[in-house]
C-alpha positions in Angstrom: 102.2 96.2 93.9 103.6 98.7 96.2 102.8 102.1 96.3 106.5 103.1 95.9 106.7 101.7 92.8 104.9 103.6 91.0 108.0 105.8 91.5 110.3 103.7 89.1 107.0 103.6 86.5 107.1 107.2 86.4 110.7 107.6 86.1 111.0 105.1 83.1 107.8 106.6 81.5 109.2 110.0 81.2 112.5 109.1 79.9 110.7 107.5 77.3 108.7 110.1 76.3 111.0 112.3 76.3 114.2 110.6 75.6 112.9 108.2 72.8 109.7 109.8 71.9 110.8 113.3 71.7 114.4 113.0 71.0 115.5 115.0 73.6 118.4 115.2 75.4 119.0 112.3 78.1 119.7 115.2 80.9 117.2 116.7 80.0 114.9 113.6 80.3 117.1 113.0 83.5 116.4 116.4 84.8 112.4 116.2 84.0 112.1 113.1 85.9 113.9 114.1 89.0 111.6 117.1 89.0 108.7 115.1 88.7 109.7 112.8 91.6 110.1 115.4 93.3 106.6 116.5 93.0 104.9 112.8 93.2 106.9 112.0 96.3 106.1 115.9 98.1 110.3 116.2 98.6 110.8 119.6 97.1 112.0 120.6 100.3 115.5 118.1 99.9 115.7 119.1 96.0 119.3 121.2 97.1 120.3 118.4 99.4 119.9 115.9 96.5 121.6 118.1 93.8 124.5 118.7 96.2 125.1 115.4 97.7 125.2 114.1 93.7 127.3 117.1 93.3 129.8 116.2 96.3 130.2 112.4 95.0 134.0 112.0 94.7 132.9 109.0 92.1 131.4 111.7 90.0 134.5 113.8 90.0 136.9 110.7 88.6 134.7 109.4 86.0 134.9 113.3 84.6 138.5 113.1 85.1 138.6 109.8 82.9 136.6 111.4 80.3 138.5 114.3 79.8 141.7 111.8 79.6 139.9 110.0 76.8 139.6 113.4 75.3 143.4 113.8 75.2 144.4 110.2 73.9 142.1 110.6 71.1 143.7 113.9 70.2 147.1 113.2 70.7 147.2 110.5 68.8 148.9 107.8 71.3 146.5 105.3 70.6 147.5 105.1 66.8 150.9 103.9 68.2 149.3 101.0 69.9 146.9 100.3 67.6 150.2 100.0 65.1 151.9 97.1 67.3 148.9 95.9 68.0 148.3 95.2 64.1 151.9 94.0 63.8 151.7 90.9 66.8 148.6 89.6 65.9 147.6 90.8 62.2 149.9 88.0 60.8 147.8 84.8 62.6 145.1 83.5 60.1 141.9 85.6 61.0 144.6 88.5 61.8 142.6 91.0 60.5 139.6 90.2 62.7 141.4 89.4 66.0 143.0 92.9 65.1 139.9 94.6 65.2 138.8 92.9 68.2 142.1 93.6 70.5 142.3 97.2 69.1 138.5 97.8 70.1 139.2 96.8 73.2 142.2 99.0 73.7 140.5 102.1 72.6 137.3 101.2 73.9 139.1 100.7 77.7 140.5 104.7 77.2 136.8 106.1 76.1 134.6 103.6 77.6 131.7 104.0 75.4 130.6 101.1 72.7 129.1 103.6 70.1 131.8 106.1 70.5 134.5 103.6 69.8 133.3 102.2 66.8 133.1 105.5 65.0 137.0 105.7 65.8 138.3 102.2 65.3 136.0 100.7 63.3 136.7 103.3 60.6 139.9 101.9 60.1 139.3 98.0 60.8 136.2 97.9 59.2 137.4 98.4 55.9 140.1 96.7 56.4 138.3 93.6 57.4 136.1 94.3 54.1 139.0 94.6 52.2 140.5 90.7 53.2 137.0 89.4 52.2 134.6 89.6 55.0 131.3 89.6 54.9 129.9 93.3 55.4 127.7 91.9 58.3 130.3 89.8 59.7 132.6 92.7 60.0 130.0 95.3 61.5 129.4 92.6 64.2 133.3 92.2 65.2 133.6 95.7 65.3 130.4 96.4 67.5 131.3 93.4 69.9 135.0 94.5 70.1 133.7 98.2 71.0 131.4 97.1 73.4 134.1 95.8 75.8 134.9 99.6 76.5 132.2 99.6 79.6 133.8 96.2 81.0 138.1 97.1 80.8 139.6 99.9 83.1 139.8 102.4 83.3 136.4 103.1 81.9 134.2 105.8 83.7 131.6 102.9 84.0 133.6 101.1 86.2 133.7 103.4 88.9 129.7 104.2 88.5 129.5 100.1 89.2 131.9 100.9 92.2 130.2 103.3 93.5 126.4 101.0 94.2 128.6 98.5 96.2 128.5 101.6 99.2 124.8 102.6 98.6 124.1 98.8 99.4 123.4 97.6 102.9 125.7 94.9 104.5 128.0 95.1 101.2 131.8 94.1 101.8 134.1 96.8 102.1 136.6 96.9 99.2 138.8 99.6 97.9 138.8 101.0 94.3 142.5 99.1 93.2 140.6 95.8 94.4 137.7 95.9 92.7 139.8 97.1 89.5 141.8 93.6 89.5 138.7 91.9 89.6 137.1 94.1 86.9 140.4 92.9 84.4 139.6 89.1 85.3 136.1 89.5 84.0 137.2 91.8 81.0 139.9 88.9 80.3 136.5 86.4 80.2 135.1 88.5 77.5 138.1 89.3 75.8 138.5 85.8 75.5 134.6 84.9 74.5 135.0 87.3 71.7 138.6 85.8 70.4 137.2 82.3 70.3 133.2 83.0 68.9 135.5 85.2 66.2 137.0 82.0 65.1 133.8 79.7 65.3 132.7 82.4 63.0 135.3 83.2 60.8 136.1 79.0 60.0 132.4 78.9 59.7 132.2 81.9 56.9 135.1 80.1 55.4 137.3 83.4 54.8 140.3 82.9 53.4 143.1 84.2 55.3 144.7 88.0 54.0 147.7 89.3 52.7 150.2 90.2 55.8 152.2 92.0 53.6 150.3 95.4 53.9 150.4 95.5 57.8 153.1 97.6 59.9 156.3 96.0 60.7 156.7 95.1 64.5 161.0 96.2 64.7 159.3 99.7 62.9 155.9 100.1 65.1 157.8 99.1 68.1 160.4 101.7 67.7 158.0 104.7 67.0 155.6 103.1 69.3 157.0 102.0 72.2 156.2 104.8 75.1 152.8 105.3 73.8 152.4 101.1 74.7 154.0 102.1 78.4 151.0 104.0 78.9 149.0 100.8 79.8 151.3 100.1 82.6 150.8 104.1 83.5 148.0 103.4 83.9 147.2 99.9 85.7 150.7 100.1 88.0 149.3 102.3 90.6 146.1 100.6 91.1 148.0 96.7 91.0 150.3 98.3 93.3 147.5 99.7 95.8 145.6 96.3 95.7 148.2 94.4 96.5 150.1 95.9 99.0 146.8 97.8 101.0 148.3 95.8 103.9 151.9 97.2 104.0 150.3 100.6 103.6 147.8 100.2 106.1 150.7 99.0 108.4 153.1 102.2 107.8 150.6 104.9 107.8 147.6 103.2 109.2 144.3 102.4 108.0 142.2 105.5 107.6 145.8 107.0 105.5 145.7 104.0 103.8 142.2 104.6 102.8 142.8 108.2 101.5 145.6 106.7 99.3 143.1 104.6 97.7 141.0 107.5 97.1 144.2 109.7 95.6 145.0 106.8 93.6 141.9 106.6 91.6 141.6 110.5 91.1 145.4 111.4 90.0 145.1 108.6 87.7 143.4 109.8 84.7 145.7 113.3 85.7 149.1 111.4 85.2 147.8 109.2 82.4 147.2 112.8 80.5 150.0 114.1 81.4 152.2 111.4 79.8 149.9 111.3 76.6 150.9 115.0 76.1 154.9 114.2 77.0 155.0 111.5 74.5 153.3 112.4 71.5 154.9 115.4 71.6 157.4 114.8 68.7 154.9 113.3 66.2 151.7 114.8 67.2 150.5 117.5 64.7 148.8 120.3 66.8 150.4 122.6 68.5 149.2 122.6 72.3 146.8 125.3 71.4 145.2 123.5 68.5 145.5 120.8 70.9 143.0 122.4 73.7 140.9 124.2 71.4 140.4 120.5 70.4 139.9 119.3 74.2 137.5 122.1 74.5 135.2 121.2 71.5 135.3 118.0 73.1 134.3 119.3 76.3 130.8 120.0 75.0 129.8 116.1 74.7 131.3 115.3 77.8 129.1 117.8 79.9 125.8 116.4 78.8 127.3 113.4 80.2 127.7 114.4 83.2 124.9 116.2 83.8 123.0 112.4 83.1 125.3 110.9 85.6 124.8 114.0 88.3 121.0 114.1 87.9 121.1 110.1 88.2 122.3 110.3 91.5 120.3 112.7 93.1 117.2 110.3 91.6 118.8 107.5 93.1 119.0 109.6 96.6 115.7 110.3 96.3 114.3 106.5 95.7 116.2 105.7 98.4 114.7 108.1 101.0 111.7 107.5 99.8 111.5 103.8 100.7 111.2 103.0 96.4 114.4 100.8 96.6 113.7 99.0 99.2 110.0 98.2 98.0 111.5 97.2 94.9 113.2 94.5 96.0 110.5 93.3 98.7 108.2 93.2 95.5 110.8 90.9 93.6 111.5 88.6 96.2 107.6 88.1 97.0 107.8 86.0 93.5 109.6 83.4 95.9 111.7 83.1 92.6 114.9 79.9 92.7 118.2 82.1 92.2 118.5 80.9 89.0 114.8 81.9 88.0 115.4 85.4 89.5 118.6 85.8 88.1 117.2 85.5 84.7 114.4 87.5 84.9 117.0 90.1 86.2 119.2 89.6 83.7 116.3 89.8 81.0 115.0 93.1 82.4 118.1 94.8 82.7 119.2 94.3 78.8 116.2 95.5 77.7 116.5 98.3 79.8 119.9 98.8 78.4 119.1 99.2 74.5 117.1 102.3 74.7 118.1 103.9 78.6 121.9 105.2 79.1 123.5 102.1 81.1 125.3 104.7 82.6 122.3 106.8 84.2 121.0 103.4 85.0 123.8 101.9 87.2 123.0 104.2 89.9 119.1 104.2 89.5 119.2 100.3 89.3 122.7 98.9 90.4 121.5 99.1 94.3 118.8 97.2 93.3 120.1 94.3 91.5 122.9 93.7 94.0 121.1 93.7 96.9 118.7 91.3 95.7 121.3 88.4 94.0 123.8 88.9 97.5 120.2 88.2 99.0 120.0 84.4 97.3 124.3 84.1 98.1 125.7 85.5 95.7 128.7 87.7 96.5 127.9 91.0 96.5 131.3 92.0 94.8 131.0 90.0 91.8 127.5 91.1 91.0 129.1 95.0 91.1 131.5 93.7 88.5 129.1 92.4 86.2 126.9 95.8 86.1 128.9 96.8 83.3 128.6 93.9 81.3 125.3 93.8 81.6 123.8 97.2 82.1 125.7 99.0 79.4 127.9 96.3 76.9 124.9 93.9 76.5 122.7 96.9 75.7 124.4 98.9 73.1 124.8 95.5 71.3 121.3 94.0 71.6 119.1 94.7 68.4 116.8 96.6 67.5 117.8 99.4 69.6 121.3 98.4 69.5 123.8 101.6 69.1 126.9 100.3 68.5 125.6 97.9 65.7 123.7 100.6 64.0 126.9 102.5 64.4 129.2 99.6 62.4 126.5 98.9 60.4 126.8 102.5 58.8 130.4 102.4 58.3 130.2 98.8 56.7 126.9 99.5 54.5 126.0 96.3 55.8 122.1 95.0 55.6 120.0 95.7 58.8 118.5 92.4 59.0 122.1 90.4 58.4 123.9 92.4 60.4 121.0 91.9 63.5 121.6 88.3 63.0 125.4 88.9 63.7 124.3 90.8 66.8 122.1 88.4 68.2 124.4 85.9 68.2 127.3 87.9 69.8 124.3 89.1 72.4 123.5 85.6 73.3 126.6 84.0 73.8 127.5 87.1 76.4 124.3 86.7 77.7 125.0 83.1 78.8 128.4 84.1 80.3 126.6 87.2 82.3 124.5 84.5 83.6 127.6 81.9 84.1 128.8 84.5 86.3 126.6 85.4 88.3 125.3 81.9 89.2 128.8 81.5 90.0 129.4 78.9 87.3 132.2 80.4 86.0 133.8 82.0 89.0 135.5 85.6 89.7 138.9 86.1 92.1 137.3 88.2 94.7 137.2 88.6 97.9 135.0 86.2 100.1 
């Protein structure tokens, strides 16, 4: 094994120790391992130059913009709105209740992007609910907890961009701007979207649950008319990126190429800035905080999302550090010596990265890793682009969903006093089944629109 590796065992063995083991923070795990690279490797003397260069990522900056918009829409209330027409188009179908609580998941999930985090606020409501038209305990924890785990895989989630981000730390990758790899990254929240819809069914026919009374959800002419310009906000929100992707060439030929870049780059940080801005316009006639309620609220959430980002800025520097220090590149000689077939490699990949997943932050580990895994599959053929768009899938949804270290089950398990074991049975088989399609994917079985 190469001496550079030991790097990556060090790294995982004090996050362990300190991050599962001793319950500590993850920055502060974060923190603690960067400063014992540092020592191992002898580069105290590019400690600043690490923290700084993390510090400067542009990447970093929007993915705190998009949490602090998440912040807003929970506090304003918009997403009730949606959630309300949401629960009046579909709740009607047979299995209503369940597909409600998988599309509403999703929704929310896309605005916070974090699986755990979105169960505590949907699955309050359609967790009970579900209970209440006869489901199982266990059956509802597990749509709940596979309809929040999409929040990593739908923009705009902060994710996203981290996954974004290790196409440019990898040598050789295509050149692609934000708004295009956004388009791609709805095509493969679409697949899942659609995986959990149809297993939902297999399930629910299986269970045999009879269907529920449609009488108690809202009606569509009322949640329509109350709701309406909180539902815009989806289009707020995707217009500017649809319009960037697919007209890069008309901008490029007005203003020229390196413009045309910077657009790209204003695009994806005003974003989250006009999508908050619109949350406050709208909801300002029903909300009930006054706007200084309202940012003493944004404040106290302020607190959980700088821990965040002090995991995502110390993850950075460590993954400027493995770099200089030759660790990525020893990695992947080491994984390729196992003269694996791609479809043996992919696996084992695949394997090691959920497990990775269920006890590490998938978000601190899409920097550390990400480079890793992407230069190694484009390596066997695989385009380098779709690989970037499954990071999410894999190194954060699959994770927080995988027993027995599985967050957002433990999460809906609490809310639906559901039985450990039954409800890990649930999980395993929604794990599974997206395991398979991760794998689809990336063997290229099921293919992805992006660019060749």
């Amino acid at each position: 094994m190469p001496p550079q590796l030991w790097n990556f065992l060090i790294l995982i063995g004090v996050i362990l120790v300190f991050f599962v083991l001793l319950r500590r923070p993850l920055y502060e795990a974060m923190l603690v391992a960067f400063l014992v690279l540092l020592t191992v490797t002898g580069s105290w003397g590019s400690a600043g130059a690490y923290i700084l260069s993390a510090a400067q990522n542009s990447l970093l900056f929007t993915i705190v913009m998009f949490l602090v918009f998440s912040s807003i829409l929970k506090e304003t209330g918009v997403i009730n709105d949606c959630i309300d027409i949401i629960m009046a188009l579909v709740g009607r179908f047979h299995g209503g209740t369940g597909a409600v609580a998988i599309i509403t998941s999703a929704f929310m999930g896309a605005m916070s992007g974090s699986g755990p985090g979105n169960v505590a606020a949907t699955g309050s409501v359609t967790i009970p609910l579900m209970k209440k038209a006869g489901y199982p305990p266990e059956f509802a924890a597990g749509i709940a907890m596979s309809g929040s785990c999409l929040a990593p895989v739908i923009p705009p989630s902060a994710t996203i961009i981290a996954a974004y981000s290790c196409l440019a730390a990898v040598e050789g990758a295509p050149s692609i701007s934000f708004s295009s790899f956004w388009m791609v990254m709805y095509s493969v929240s679409a697949i899942f979207i659609i995986h959990r819809l149809v297993q939902f069914y297999v399930m629910y026919a299986a269970l045999g649950i009879k269907r529920s009374d449609p009488s108690e959800l809202p009606k569509l002419k009322e949640a329509w008319k109350k709701g309406w310009p909180s539902f815009l906000l989806v289009v707020v929100i995707m217009l500017p990126f649809v319009l960037d992707s697919s007209l890069s060439g008309f901008f490029a030929g007005i203003i020229g190429e390196t413009a045309a870049g910077y657009l790209s780059d204003s695009v994806l940080v005003f974003t989250p800035a006009v999508a908050s801005a619109y949350s406050l316009l709208v909801s300002r006639r029903h909300r009930s905080l006054s706007l200084d309620q309202l940012k003493d609220r944004i404040v106290k959430d302020i607190g959980s999302i700088v821990p965040m980002c002090m995991v995502l800025l110390f993850a950075y520097a460590v993954s400027d550090l493995l770099t200089d220090t030759g660790t990525i590149v020893a990695a992947e000689s080491f994984l390729v010596s196992f003269d694996l077939s791609f479809a043996g490699m992919t696996f084992v990949l695949l394997l090691v990265m959920t497990v990775l997943g269920m006890f590490m932050s998938g978000t601190s580990l899409i920097p550390l890793l990400g480079p890793v895994y992407i230069s190694i599959l484009s390596g066997y053929g695989a385009n380098p682009i779709a690989i970037a768009a499954i990071i999410p899938v894999l190194f954060v949804s699959l994770g927080q969903m995988t027993p027995p270290f599985a967050l957002a089950m433990m999460a809906a398990m609490g809310i639906a006093q559901s039985d450990f074991r039954k409800t890990s049975i649930h999980a395993i088989l929604w794990s599974v089944v997206q395991f398979a399609l991760v794998y689809l994917i990336v063997m290229g079985i099921i293919p992805l629109p992006v660019p060749a």
